[in-house]
HTML snippet that shows the backbone in 3Dmol.js (N, CA, C, O; Angstrom):
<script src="https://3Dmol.org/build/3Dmol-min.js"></script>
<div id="view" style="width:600px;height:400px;position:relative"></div>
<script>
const pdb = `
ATOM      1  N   UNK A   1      85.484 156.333  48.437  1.00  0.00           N
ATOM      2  CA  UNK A   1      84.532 157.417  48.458  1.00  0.00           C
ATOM      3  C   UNK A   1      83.420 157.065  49.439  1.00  0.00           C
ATOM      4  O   UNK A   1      83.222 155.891  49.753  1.00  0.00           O
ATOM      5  N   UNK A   2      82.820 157.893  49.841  1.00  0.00           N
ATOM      6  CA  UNK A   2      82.224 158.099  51.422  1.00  0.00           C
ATOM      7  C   UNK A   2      80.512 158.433  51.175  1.00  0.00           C
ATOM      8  O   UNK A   2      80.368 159.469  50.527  1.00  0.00           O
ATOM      9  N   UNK A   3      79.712 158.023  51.412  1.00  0.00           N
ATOM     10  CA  UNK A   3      77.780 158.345  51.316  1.00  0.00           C
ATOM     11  C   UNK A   3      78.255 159.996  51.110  1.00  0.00           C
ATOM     12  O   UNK A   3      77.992 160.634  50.091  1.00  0.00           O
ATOM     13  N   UNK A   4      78.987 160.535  52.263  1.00  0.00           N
ATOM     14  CA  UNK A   4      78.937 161.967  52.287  1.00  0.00           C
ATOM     15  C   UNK A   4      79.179 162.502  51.381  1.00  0.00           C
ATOM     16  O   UNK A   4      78.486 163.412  50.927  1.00  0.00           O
ATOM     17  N   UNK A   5      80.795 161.849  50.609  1.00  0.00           N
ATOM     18  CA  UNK A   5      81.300 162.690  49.172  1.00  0.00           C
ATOM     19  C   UNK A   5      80.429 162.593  48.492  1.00  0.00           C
ATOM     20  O   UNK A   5      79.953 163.674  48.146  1.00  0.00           O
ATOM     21  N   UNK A   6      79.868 161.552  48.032  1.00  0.00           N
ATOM     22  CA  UNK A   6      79.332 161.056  46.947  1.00  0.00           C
ATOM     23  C   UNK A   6      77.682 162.206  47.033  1.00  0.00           C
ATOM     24  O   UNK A   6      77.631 162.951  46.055  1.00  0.00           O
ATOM     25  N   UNK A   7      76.896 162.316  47.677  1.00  0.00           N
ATOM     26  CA  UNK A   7      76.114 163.671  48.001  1.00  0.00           C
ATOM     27  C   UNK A   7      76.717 164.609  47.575  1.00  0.00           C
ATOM     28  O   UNK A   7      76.122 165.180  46.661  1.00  0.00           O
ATOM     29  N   UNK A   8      77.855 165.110  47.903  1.00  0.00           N
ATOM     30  CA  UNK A   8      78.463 166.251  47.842  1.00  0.00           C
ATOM     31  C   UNK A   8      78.561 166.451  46.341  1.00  0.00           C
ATOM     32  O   UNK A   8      78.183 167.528  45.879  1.00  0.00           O
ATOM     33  N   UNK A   9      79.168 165.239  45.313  1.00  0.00           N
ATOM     34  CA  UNK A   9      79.294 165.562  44.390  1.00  0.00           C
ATOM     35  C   UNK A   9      77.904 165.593  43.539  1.00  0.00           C
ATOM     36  O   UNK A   9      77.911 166.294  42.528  1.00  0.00           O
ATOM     37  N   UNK A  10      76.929 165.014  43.811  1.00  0.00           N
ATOM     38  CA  UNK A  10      75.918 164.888  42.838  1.00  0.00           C
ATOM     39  C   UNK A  10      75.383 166.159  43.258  1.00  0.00           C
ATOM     40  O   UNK A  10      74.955 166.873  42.351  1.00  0.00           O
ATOM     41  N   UNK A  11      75.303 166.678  44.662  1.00  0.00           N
ATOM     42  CA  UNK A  11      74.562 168.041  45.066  1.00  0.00           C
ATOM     43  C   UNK A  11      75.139 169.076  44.025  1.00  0.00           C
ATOM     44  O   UNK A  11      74.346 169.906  43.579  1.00  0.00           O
ATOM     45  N   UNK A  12      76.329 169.100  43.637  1.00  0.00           N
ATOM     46  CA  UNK A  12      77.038 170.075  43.017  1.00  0.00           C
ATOM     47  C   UNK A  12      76.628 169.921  41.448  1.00  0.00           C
ATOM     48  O   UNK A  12      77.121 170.747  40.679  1.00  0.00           O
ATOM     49  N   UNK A  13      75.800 168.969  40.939  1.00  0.00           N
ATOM     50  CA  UNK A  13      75.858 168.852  39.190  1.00  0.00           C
ATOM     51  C   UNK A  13      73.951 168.810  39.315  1.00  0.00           C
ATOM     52  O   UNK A  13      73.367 168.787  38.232  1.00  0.00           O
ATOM     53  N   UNK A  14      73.371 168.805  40.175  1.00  0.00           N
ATOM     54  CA  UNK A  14      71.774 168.998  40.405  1.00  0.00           C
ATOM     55  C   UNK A  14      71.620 169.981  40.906  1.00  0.00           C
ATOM     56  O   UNK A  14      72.492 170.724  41.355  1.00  0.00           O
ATOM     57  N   UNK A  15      70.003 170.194  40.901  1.00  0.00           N
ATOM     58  CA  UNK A  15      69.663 171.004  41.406  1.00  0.00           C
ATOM     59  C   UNK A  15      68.960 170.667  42.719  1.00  0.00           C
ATOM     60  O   UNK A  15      67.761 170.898  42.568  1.00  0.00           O
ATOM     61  N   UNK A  16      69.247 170.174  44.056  1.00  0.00           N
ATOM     62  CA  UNK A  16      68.335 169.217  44.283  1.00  0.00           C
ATOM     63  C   UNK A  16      69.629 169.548  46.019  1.00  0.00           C
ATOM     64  O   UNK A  16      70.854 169.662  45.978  1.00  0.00           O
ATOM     65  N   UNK A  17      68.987 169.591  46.912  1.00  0.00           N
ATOM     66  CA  UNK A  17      69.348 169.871  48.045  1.00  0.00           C
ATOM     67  C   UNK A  17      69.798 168.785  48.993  1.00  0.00           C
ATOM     68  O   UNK A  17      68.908 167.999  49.318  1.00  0.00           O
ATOM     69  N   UNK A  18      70.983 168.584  49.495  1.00  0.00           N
ATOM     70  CA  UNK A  18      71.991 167.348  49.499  1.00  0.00           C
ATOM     71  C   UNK A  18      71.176 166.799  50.813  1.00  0.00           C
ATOM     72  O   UNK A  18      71.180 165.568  50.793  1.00  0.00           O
ATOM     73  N   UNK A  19      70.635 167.208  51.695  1.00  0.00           N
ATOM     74  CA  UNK A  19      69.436 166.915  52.746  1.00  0.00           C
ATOM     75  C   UNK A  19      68.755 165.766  51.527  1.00  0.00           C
ATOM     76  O   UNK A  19      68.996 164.559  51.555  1.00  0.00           O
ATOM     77  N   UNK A  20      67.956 166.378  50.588  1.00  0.00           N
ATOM     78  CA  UNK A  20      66.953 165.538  49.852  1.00  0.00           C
ATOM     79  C   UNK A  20      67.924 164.174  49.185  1.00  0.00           C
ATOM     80  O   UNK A  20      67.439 163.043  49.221  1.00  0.00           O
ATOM     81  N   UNK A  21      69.338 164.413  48.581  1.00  0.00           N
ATOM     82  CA  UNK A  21      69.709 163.172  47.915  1.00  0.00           C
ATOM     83  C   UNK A  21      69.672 162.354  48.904  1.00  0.00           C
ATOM     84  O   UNK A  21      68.949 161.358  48.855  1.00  0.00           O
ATOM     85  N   UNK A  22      70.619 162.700  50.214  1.00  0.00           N
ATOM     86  CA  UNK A  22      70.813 161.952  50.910  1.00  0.00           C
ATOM     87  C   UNK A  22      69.319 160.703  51.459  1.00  0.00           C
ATOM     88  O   UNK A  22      69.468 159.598  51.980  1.00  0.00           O
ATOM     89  N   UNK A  23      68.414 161.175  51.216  1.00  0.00           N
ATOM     90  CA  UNK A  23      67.300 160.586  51.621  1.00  0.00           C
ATOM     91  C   UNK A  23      67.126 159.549  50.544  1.00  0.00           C
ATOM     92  O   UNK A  23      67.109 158.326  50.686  1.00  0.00           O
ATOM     93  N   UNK A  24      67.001 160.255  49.441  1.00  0.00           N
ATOM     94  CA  UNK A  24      67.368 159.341  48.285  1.00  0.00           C
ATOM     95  C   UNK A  24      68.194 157.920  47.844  1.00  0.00           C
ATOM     96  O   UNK A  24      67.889 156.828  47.365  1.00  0.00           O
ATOM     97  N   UNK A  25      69.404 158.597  48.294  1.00  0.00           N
ATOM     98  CA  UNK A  25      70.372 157.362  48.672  1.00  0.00           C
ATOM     99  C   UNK A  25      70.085 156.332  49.115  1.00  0.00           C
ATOM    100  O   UNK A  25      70.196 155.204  48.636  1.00  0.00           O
ATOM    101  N   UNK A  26      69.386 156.952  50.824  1.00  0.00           N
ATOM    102  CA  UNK A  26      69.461 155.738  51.987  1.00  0.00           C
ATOM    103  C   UNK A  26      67.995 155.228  51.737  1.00  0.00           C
ATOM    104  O   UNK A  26      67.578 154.381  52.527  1.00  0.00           O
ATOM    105  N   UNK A  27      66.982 155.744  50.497  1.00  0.00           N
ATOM    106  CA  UNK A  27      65.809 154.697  50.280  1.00  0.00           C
ATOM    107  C   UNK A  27      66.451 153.745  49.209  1.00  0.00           C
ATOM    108  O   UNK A  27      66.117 152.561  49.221  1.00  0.00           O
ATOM    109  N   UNK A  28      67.418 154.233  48.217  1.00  0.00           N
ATOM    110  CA  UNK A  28      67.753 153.528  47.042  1.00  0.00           C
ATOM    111  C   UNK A  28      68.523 151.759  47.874  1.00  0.00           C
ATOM    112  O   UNK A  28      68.460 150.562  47.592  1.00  0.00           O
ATOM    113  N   UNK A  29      69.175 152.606  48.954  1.00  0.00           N
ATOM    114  CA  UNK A  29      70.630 151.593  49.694  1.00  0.00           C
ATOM    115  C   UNK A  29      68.756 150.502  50.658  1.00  0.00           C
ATOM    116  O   UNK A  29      68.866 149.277  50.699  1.00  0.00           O
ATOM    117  N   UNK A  30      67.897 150.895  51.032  1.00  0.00           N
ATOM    118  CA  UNK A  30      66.676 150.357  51.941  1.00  0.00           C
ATOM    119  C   UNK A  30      66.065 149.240  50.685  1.00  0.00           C
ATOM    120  O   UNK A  30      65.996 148.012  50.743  1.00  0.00           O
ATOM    121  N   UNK A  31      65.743 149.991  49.779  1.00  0.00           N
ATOM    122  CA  UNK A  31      65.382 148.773  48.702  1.00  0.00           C
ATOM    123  C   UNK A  31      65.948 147.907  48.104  1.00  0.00           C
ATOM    124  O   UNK A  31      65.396 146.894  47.673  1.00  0.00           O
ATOM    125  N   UNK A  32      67.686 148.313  47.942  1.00  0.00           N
ATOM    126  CA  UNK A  32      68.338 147.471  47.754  1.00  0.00           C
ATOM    127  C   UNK A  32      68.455 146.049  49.019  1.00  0.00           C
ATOM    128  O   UNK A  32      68.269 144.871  48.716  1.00  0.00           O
ATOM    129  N   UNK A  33      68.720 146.430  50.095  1.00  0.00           N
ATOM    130  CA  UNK A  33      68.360 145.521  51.122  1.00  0.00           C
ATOM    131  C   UNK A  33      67.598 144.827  51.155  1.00  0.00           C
ATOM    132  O   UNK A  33      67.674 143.603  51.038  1.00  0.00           O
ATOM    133  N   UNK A  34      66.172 145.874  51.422  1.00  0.00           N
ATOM    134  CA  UNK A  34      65.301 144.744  51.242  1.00  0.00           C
ATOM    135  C   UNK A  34      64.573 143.657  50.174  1.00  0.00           C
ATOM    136  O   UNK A  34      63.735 142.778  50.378  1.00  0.00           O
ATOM    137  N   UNK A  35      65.281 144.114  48.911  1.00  0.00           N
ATOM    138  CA  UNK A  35      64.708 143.121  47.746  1.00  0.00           C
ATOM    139  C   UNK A  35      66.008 141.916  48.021  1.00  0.00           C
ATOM    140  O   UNK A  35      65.616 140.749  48.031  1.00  0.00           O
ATOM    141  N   UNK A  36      67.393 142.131  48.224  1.00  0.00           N
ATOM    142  CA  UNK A  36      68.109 141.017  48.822  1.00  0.00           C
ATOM    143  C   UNK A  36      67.553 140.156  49.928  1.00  0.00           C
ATOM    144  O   UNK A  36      67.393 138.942  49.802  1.00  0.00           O
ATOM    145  N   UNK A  37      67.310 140.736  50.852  1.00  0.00           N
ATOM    146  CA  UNK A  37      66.869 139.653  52.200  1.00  0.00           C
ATOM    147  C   UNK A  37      65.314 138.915  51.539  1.00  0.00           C
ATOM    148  O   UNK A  37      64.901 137.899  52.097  1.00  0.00           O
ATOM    149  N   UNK A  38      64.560 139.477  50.395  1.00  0.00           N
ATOM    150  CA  UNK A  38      63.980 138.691  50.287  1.00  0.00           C
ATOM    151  C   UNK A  38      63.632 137.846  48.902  1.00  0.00           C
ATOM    152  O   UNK A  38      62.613 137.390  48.382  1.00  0.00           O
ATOM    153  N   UNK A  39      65.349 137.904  48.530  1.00  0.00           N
ATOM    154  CA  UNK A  39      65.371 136.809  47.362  1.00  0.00           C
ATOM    155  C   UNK A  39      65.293 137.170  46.404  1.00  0.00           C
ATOM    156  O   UNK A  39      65.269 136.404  45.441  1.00  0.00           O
ATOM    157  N   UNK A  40      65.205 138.833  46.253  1.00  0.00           N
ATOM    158  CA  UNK A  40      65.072 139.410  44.638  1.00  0.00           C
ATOM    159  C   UNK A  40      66.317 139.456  43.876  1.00  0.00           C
ATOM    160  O   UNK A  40      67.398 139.248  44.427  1.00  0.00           O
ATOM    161  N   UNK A  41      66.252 139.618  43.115  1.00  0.00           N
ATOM    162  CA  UNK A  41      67.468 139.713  41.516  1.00  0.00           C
ATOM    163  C   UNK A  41      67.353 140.832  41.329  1.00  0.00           C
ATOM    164  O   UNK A  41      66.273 141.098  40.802  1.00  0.00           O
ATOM    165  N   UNK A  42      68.316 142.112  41.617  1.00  0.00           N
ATOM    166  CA  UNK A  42      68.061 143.125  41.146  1.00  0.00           C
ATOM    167  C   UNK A  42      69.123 143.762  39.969  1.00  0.00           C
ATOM    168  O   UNK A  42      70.324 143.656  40.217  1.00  0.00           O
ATOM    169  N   UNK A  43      68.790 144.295  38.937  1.00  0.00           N
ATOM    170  CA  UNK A  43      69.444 144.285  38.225  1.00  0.00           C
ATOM    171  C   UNK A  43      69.393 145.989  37.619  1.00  0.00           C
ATOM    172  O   UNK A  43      68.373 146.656  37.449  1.00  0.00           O
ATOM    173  N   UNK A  44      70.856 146.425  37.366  1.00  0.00           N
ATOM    174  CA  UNK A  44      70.788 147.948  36.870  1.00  0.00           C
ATOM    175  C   UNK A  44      71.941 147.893  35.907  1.00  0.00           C
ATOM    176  O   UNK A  44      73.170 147.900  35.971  1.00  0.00           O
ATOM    177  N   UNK A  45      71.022 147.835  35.001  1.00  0.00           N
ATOM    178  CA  UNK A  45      72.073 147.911  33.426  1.00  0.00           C
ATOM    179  C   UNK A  45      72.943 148.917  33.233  1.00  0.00           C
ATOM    180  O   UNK A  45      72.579 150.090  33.320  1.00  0.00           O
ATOM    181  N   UNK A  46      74.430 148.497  32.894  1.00  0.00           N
ATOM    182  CA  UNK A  46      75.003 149.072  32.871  1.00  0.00           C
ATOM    183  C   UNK A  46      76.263 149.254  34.253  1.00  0.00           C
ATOM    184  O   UNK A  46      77.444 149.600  34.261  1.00  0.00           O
ATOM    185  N   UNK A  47      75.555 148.938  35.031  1.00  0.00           N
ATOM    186  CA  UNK A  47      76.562 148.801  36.543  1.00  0.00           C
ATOM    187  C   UNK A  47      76.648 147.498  36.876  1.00  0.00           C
ATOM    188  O   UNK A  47      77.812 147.112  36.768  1.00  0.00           O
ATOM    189  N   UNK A  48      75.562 146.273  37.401  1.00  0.00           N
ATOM    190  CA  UNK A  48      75.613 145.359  38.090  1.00  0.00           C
ATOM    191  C   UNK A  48      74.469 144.809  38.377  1.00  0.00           C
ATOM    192  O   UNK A  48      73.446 145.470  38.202  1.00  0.00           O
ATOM    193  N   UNK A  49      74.396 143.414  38.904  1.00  0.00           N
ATOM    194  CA  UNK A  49      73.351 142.829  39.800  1.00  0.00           C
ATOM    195  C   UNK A  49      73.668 142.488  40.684  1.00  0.00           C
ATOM    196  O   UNK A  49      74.770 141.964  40.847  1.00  0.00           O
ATOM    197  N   UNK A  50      72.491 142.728  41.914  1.00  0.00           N
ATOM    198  CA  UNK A  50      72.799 141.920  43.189  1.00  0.00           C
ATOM    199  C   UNK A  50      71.861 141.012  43.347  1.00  0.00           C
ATOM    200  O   UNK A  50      70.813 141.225  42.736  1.00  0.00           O
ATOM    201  N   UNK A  51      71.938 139.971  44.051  1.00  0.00           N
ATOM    202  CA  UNK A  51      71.084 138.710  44.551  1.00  0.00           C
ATOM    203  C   UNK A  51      71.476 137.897  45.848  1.00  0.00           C
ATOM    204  O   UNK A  51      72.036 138.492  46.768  1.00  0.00           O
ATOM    205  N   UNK A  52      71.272 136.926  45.913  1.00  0.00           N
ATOM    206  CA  UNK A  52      71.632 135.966  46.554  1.00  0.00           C
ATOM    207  C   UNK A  52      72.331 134.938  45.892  1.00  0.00           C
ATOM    208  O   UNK A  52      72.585 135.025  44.690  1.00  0.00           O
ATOM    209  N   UNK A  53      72.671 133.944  46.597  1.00  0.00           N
ATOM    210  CA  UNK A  53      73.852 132.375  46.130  1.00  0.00           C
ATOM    211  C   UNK A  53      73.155 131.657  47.399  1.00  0.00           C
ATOM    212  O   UNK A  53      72.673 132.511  48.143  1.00  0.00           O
ATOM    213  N   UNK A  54      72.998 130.590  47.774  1.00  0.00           N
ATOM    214  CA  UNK A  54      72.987 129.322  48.296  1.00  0.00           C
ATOM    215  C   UNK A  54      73.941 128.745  48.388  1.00  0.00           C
ATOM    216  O   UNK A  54      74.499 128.046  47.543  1.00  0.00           O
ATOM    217  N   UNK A  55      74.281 129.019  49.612  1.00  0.00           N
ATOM    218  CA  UNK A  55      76.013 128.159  49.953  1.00  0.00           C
ATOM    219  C   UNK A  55      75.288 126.916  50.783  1.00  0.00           C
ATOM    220  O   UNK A  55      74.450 127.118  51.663  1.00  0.00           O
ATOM    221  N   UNK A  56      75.820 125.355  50.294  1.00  0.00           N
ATOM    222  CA  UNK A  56      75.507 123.968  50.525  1.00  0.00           C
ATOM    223  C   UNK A  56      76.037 123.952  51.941  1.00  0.00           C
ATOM    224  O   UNK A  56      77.073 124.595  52.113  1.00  0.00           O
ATOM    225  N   UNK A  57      75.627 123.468  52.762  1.00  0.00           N
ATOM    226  CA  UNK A  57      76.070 122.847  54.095  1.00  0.00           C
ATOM    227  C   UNK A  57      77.165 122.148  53.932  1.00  0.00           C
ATOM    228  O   UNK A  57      77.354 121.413  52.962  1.00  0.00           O
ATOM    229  N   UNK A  58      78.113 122.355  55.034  1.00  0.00           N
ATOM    230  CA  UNK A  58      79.767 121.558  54.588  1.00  0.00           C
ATOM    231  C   UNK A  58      80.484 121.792  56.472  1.00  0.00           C
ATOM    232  O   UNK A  58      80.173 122.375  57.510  1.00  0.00           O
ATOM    233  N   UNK A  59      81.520 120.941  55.965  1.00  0.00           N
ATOM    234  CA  UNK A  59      81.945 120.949  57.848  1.00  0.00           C
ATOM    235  C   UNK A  59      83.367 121.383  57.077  1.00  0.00           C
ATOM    236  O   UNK A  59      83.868 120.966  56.033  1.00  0.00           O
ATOM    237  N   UNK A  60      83.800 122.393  58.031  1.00  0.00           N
ATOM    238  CA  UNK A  60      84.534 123.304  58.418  1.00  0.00           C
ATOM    239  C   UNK A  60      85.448 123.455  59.316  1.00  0.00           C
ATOM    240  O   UNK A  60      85.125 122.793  60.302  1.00  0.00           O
ATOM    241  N   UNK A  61      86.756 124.174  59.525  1.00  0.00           N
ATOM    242  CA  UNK A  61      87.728 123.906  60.757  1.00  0.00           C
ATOM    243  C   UNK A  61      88.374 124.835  61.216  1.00  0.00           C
ATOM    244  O   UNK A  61      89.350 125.341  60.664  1.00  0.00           O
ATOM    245  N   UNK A  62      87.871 125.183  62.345  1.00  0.00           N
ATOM    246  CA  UNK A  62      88.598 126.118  63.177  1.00  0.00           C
ATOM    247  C   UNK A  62      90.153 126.227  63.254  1.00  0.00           C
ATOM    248  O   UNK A  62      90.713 125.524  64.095  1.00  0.00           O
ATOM    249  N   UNK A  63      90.934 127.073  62.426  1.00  0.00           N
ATOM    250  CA  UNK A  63      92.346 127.181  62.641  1.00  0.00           C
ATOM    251  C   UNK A  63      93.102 126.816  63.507  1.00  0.00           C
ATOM    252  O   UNK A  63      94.001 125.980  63.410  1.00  0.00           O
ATOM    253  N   UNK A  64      92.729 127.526  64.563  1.00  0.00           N
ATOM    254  CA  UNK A  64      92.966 127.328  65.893  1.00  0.00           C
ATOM    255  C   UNK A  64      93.343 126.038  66.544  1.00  0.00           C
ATOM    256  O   UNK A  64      94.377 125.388  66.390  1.00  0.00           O
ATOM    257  N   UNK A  65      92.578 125.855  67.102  1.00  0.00           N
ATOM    258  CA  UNK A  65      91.916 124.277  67.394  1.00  0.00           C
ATOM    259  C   UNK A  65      92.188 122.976  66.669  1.00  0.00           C
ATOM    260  O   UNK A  65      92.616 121.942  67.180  1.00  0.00           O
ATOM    261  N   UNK A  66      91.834 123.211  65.235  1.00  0.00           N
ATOM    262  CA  UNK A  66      91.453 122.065  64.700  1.00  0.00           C
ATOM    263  C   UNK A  66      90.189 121.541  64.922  1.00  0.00           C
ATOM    264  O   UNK A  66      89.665 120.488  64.561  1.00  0.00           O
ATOM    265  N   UNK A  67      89.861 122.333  65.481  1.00  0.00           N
ATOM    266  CA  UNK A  67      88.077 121.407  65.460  1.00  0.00           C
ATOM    267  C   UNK A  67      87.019 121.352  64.508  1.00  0.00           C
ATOM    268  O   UNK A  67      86.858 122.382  63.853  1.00  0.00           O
ATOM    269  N   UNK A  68      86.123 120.217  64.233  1.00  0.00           N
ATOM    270  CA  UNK A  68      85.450 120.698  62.799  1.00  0.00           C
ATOM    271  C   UNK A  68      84.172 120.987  63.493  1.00  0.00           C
ATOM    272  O   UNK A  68      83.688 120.313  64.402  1.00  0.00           O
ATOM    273  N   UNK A  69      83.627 122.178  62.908  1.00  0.00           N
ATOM    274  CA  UNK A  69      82.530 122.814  62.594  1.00  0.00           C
ATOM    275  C   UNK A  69      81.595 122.555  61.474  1.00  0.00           C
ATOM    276  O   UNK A  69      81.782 122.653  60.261  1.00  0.00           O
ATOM    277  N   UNK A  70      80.362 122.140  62.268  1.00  0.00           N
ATOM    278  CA  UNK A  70      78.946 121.899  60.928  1.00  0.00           C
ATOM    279  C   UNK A  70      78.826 123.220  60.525  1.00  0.00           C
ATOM    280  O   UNK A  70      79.015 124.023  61.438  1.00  0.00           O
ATOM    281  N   UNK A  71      78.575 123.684  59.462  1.00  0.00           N
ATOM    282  CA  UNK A  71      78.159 125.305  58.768  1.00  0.00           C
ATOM    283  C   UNK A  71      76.565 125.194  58.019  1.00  0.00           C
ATOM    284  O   UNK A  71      76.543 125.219  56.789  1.00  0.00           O
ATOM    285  N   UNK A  72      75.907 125.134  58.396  1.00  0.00           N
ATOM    286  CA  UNK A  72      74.420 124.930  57.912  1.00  0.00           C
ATOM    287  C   UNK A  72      74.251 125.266  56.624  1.00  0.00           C
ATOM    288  O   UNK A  72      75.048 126.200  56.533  1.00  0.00           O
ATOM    289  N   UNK A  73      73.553 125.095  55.124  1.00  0.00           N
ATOM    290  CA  UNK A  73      72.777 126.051  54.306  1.00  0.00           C
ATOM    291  C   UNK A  73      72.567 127.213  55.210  1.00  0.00           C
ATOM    292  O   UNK A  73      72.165 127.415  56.356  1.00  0.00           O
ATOM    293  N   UNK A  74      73.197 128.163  53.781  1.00  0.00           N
ATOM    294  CA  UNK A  74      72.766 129.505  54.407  1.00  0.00           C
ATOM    295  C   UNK A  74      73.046 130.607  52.871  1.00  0.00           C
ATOM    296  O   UNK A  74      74.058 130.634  52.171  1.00  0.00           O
ATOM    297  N   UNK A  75      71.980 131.288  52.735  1.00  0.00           N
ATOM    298  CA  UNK A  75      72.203 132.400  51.435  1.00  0.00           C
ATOM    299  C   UNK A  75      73.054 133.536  52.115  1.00  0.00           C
ATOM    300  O   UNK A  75      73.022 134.197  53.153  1.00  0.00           O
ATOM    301  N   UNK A  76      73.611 133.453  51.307  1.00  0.00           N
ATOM    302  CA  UNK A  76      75.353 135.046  50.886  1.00  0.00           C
ATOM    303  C   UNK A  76      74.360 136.053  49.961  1.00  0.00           C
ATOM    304  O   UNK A  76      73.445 135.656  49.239  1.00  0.00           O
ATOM    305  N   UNK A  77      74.752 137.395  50.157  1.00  0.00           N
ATOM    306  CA  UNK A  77      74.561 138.241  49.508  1.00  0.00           C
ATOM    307  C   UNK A  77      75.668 138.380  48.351  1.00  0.00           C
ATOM    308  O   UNK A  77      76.684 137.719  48.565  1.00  0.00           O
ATOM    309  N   UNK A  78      75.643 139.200  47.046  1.00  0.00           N
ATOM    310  CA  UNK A  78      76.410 138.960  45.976  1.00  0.00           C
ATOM    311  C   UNK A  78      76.522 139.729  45.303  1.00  0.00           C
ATOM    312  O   UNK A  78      75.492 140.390  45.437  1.00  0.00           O
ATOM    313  N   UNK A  79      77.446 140.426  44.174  1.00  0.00           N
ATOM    314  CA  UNK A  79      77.226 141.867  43.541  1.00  0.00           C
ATOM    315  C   UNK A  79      78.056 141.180  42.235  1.00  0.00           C
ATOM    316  O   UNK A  79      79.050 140.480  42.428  1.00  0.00           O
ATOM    317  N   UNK A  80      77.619 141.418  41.112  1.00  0.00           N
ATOM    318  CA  UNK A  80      78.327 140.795  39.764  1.00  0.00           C
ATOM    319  C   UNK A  80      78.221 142.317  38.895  1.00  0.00           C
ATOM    320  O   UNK A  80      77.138 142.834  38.620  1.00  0.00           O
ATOM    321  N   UNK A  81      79.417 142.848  38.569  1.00  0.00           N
ATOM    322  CA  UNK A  81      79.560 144.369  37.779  1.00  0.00           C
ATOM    323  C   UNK A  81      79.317 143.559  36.497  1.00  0.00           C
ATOM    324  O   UNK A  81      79.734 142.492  36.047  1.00  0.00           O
ATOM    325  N   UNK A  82      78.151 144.869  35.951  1.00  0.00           N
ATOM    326  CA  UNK A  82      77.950 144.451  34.365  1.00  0.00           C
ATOM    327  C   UNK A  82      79.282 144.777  33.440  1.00  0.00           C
ATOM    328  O   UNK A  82      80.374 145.217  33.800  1.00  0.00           O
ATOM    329  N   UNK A  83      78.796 144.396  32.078  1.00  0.00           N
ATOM    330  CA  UNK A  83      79.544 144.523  31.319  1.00  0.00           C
ATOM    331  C   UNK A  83      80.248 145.706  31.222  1.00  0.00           C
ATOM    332  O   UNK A  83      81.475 145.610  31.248  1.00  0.00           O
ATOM    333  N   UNK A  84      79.597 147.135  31.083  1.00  0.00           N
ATOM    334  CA  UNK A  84      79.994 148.322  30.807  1.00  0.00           C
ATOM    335  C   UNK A  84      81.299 148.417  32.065  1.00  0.00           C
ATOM    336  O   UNK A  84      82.490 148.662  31.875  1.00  0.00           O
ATOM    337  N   UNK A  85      80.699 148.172  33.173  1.00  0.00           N
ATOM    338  CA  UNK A  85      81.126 148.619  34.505  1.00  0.00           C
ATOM    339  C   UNK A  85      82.718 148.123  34.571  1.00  0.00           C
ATOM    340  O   UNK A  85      83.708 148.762  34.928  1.00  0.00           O
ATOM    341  N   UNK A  86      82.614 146.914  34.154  1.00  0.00           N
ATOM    342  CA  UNK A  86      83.907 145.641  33.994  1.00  0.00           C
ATOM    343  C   UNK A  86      85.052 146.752  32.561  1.00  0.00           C
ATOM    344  O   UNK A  86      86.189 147.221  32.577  1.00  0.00           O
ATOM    345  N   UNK A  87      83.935 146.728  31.557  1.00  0.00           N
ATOM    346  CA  UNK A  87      84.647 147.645  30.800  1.00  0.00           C
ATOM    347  C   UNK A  87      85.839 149.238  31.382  1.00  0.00           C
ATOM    348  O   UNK A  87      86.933 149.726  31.100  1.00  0.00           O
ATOM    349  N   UNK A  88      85.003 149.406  32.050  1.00  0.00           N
ATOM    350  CA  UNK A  88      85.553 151.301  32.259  1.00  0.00           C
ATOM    351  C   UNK A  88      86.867 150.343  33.088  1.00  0.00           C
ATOM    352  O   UNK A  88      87.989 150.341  32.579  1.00  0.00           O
ATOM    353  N   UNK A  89      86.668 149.772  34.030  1.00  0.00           N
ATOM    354  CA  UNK A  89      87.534 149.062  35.008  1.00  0.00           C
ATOM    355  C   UNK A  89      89.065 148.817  34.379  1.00  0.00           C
ATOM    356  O   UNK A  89      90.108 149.334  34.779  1.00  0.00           O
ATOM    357  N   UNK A  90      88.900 147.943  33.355  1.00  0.00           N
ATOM    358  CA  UNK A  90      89.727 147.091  32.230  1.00  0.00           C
ATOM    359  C   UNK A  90      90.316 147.842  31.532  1.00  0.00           C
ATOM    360  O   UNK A  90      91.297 147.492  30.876  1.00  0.00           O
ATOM    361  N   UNK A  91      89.839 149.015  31.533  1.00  0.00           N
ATOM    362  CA  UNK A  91      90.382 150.201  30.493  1.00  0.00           C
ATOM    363  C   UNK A  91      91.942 151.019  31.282  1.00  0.00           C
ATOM    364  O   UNK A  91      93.048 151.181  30.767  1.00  0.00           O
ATOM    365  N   UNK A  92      91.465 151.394  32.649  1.00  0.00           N
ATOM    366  CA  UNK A  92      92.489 151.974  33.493  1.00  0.00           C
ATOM    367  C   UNK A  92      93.637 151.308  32.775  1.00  0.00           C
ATOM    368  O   UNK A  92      94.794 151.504  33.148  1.00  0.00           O
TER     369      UNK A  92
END
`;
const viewer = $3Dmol.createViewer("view");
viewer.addModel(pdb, "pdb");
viewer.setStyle({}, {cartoon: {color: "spectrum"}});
viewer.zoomTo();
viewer.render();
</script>
């Protein structure tokens, strides 16, 4: 499913003009960003949290080649589905 559908369908069960969700969206998708890039825990009960992880510095190897590569510390972005979410999933 697509930013666009997903407008489309909420435009159709609101009252609320798919111009305006869409704005909505892309502040909801802006804060989500930016509380990640700066280390927040965000959490929405019922769906999921996102955060960060701290991946340790480790040497690494180019397939190719064979050559090893240093990989620095560096934070990953991360998404863990809550319970409910895991539920509906498990059910299919």
């Amino acid at each position: 499913m697509t930013k666009a559908e997903i407008i489309e369908v909420i435009s159709e069960n609101v009252n609320i003009t798919k111009k305006d969700i869409g704005i909505i969206i892309d502040k909801f998708f802006e804060k989500v960003k930016h509380g990640i890039s700066n280390n927040e825990h965000i959490e929405l009960r019922g769906f999921g949290t996102f955060g960060t992880k701290e991946r340790k510095a480790r040497i690494a190897r180019n397939p190719k080649t064979n050559e090893k590569i240093n990989v620095p510390e560096h934070r990953v972005p991360y998404f863990k589905a809550g319970k409910e979410l895991k539920g509906m999933v498990t059910k299919k």
